[in-house]
N, C-alpha and C positions, 0 to 999 in steps of 0.2 A: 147358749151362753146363759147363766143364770147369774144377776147381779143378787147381791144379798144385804139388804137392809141388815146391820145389827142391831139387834134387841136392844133394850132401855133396860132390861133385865135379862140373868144367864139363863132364869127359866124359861122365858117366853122365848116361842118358835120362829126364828128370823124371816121375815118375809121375801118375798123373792119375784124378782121380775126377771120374763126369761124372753130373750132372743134368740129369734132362728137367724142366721145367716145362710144366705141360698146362693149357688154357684151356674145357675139356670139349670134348676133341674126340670125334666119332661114328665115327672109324673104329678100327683095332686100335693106335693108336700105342702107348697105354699098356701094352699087352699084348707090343707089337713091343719098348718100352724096357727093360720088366720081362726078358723073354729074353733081352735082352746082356747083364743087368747092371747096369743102368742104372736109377741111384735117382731114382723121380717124387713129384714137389711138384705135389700138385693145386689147382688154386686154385678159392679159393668166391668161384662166381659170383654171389652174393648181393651183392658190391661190383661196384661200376660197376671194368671190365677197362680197366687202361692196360698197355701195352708194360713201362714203369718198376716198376708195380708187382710185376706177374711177376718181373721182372730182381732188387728186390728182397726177393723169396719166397726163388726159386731160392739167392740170396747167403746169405740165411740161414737156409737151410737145408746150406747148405756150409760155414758156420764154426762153426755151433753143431755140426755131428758130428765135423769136421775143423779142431778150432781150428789147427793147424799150418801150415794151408793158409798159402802167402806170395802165390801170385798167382792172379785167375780169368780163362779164357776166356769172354767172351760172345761167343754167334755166333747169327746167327737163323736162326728156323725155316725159313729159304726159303735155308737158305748152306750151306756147307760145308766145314771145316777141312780147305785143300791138306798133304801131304804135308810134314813139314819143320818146318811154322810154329812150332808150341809149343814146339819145342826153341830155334829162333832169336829169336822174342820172351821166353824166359828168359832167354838170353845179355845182349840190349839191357838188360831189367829188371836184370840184376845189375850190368851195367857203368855203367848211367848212375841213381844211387842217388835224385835228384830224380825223377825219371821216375816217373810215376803212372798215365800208360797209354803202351802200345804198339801200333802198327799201321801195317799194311801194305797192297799193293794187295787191293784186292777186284773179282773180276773177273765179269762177266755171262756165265753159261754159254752162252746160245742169243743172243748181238750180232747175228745176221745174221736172226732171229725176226723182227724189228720196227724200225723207226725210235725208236721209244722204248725197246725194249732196247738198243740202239745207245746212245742218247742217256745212260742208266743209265749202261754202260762209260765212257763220257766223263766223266760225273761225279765215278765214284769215283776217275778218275785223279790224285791230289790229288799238291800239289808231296813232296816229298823232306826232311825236316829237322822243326824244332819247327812246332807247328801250333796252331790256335785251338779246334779240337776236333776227336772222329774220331766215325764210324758206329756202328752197333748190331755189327761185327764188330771186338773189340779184348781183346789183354790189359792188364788191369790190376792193379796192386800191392793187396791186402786191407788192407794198412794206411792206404794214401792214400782208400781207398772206404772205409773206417769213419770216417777224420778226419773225414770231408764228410757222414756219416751216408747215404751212398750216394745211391742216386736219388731224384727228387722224384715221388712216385707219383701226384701230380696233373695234371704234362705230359701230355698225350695225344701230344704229337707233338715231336720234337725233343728228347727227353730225353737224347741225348749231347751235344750242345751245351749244354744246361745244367747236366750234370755238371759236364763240362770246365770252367766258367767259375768256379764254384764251386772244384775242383779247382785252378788257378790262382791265385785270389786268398788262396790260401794259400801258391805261391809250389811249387806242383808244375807239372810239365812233361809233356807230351803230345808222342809223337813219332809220326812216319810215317816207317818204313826201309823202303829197296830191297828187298823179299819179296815173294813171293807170300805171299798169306795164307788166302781165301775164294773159292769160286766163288757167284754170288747166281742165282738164278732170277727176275726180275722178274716174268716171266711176262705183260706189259704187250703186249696186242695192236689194243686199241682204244683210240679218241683219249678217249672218256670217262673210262675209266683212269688215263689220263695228268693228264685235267683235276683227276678227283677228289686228286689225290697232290700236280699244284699248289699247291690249294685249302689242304691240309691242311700243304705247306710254306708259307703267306702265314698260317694260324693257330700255328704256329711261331715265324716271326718276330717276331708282334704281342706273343706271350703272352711269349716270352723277352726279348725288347725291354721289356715292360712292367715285367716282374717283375727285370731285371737293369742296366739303360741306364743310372741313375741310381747306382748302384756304382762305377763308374772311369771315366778320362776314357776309354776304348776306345768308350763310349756303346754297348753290345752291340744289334748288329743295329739298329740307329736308321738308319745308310746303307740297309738293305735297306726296310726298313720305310715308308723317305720315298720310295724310286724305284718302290717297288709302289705306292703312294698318287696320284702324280704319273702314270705313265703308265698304268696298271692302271684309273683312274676319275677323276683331275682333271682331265687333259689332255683325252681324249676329251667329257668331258660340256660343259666349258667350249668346243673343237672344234664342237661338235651344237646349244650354246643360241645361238652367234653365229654361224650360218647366215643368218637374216634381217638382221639389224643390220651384216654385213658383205658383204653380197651373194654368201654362199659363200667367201670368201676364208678364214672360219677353217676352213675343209677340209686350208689345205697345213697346219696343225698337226699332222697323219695324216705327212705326211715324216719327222718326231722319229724315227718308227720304222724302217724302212731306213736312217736314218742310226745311230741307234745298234746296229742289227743288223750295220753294217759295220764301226765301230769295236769291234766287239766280236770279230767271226772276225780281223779284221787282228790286236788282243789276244793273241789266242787261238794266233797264227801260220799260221794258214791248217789249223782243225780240217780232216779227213779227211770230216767227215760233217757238212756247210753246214747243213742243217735242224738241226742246234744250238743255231744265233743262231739260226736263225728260231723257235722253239718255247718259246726263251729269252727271248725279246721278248715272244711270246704268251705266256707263262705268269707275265705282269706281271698281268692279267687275272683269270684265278682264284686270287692269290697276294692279289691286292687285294681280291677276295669273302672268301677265306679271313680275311686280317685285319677285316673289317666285321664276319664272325663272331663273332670273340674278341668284338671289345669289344661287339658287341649284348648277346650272350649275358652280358657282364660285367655289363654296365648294367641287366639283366632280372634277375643272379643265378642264371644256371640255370649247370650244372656243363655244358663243353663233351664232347662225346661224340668216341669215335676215330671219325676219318674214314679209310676201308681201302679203298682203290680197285682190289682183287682180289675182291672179295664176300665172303659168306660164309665160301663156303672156306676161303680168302685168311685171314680172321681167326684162324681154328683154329691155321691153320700159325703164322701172327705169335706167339700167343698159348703156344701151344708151343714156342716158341725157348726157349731160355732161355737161356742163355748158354752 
């Protein structure tokens, strides 16, 4: 997490106090952050570990030492602040006064690793202009994050998107400019990986959908929520039970998918890397198990758990980002 002093002037170079937030990790990182300089906020694991709630540890432990602080860097543990950025996402922050976060591209170090690090790059490619929310890589304004009383440390998954929304309906703005910002490491080399990240984007959708839909006419994520429900497990099951009663015929319902996998790279303008729509399509699938999650798990009362489709390891590093 990098808090950032603003300059007294637009030339001079914003000074920066940076926190690690550590999730107990077992290698030397705390020992590694402590050497640079670098102030660590350890979190007790005795509470069940969300993304959010680290993010905000990390925050406040940044404003309670440095109430001055005007903006913070979040950046996660698997990313890495290109060269440039904090100076240029200060610029945006002071010139557009609404503005409550800022962000840029974020790019996949190793694209040509995997078809799912590829797919990664694709993702973050997001449009140019105001936006509906941004990633775990963004700066943002400490005054707009305290209005909102910062994250919601209950989300497991999709906690920028529910900032942002939040953020919003109080008439702040979310921008994405032309920068580089982050390199990410996905580190994504098997199809399990992928499934598991799906899964955990379709308990996302369900829980923000639930928890926000009914707030403005925007309906938040209720579109994603109904197209994972429909192709993900209505379509196919209703497909499978009228086998016999159709003589096979409800089989071409299985077409829906190459069709909208076309409509969707034609969308798209003819992506670089096809297996996009195709992965996009499949990942209606575990996006649709992941929402059957939320709400079992709601319906039972049990508190959803992070789902991390890097393993173990994988968790430490998340868990250590801090912003």
């Amino acid at each position: 997490m990098g808090g950032v002093v603003d300059p007294a002037t637009p030339s001079t170079t914003p000074s920066t106090i940076v926190i690690y937030v550590d999730s107990g990790s077992s290698d030397q990182s705390i020992a590694l952050a402590e050497s640079l300089g670098v102030e660590v906020v350890e979190l007790d694991l005795s509470i069940p570990f969300t993304a959010a709630r680290a993010r905000n540890e990390g925050f406040g432990h940044l404003t309670s030492a440095y109430p001055e602080i005007e903006f913070v860097q979040f950046v996660d543990g698997d990313c890495e602040v290109v060269s440039g950025w904090i100076e240029r996402a200060v610029e945006e922050l002071n010139a557009k006064p609404q503005a409550a976060i800022v962000c840029g591209r974020r790019r996949e170090r190793f694209p040509d690793a995997s078809v799912y690090n590829a797919m990664c790059d694709i993702e973050w490619d997001t449009p140019i202009g105001e936006s509906r929310w941004c990633g775990g890589d963004a700066m943002m304004r400490v005054s707009a994050l305290k209005q909102v009383k910062g994250y919601n440390p209950a989300v497991i998954a999709g906690e920028e998107p529910e900032l942002c929304f939040r953020l919003r309906l109080r008439d702040w703005k979310i921008f994405r400019i032309d920068a580089e910002m982050t390199l990410h490491d996905a580190a994504m080399t098997r199809f399990g990986q992928w499934w598991k990240r799906s899964v955990r984007a379709g308990h996302a959708y369900a829980e923000l959908c639930a928890m926000h839909a009914h707030e403005s006419d925007e309906r938040y994520f209720a579109r994603e929520v109904r197209s994972n429900w429909f192709w993900g497990m209505i379509l196919p099951i209703v497909a499978l039970a009228l086998i016999w009663p159709t003589r096979g015929w409800s089989l071409l319902l299985f077409l829906g998918y190459p069709l909208i996998a076309a409509k969707m790279y034609m969308r798209l303008g003819g992506t670089p890397l096809a297996a996009y729509t195709f992965f996009t399509v499949l990942g209606k699938f575990p996006q649709a198990i992941g929402q059957l999650k939320y709400y079992l798990d709601r319906k039972r009362g049990r508190t959803s758990r992070v789902i991390e489709y890097k393993g173990p390891a994988a968790e430490i590093t998340r868990g250590s980002a801090a912003s």
